[in-house]
C-alpha positions as CSV (number, residue, x, y, z in Angstrom):
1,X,0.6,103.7,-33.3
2,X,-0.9,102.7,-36.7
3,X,-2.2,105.6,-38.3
4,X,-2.6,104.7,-42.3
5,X,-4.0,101.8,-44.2
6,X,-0.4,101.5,-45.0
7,X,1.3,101.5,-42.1
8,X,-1.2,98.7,-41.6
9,X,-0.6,96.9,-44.1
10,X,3.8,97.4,-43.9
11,X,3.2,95.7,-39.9
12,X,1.3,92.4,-41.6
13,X,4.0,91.7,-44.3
14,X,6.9,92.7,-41.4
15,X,5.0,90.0,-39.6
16,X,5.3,87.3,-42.2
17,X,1.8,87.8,-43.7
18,X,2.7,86.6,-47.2
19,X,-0.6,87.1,-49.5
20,X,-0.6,85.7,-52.7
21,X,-4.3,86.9,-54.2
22,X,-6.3,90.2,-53.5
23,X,-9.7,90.7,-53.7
24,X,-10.4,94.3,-53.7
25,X,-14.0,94.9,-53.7
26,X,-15.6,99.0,-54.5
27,X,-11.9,99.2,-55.6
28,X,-12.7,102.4,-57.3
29,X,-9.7,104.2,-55.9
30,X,-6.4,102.5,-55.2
31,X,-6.1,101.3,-51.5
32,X,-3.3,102.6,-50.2
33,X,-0.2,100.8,-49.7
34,X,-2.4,97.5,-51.0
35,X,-0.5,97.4,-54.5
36,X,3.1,98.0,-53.0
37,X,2.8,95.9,-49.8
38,X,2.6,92.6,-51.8
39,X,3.7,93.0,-55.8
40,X,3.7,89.9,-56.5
41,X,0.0,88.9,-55.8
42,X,-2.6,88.6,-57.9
43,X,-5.4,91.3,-57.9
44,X,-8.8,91.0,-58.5
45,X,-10.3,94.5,-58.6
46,X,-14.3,94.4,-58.3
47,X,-15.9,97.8,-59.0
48,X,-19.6,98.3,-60.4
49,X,-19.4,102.2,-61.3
50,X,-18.2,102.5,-64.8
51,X,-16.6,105.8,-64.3
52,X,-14.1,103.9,-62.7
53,X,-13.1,101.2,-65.4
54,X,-10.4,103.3,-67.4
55,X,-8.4,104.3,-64.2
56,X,-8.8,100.7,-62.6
57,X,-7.7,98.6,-66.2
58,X,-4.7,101.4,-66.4
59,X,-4.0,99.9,-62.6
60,X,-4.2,95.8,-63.7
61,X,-1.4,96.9,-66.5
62,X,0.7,98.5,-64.2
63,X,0.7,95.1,-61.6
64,X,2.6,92.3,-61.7
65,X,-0.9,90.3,-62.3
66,X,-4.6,91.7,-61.9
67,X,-8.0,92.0,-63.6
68,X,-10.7,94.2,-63.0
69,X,-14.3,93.1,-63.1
70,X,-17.1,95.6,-63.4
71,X,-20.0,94.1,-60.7
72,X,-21.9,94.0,-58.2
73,X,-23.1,91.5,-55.8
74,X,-26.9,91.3,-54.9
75,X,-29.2,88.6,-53.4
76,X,-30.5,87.6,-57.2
77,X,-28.9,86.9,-60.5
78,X,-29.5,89.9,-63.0
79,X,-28.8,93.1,-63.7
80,X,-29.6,96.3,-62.1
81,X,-29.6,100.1,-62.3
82,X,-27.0,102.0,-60.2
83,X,-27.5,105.6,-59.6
84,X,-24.3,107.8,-58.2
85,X,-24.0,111.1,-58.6
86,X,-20.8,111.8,-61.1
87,X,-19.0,114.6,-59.5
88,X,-18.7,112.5,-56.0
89,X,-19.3,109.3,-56.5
């Protein structure tokens, strides 16, 4: 029985699931076993709190090859205001 995101994650490579590019969006914390299952990918971290940016651009350096884009996606082209509370976002 798969109990983890991981374990998940080990069955799919064990199975031949070869990914080569990641999209994690409201990548904010890492996924678990994401990262490790497939090193060699390339990561796209998508994250619009800002509290998040030094931890996630301190991930992209540790990868083999990522970037991290603070956004978000909405049904218009813009900006907007994002409220979260700071102590649990």
């Amino acid at each position: 029985m798969i109990r983890t995101k991981k374990e998940a994650l080990d069955l799919l490579a064990r199975k031949g699931v070869n990914i080569d590019l990641v999209v994690d969006v409201g990548a904010h914390f890492e996924t678990e076993g994401l990262y490790s299952t497939w090193p060699k990918a390339h990561f796209v971290m998508i994250e619009p709190v800002p509290i998040h940016a030094t931890a996630l651009q301190e991930l992209c350096q540790r990868l083999h090859s990522a970037e991290y884009l603070q956004a978000a996606a909405g049904a218009e082209v813009g900006e907007l205001t994002l409220a979260f509370d700071p102590e649990a976002p």
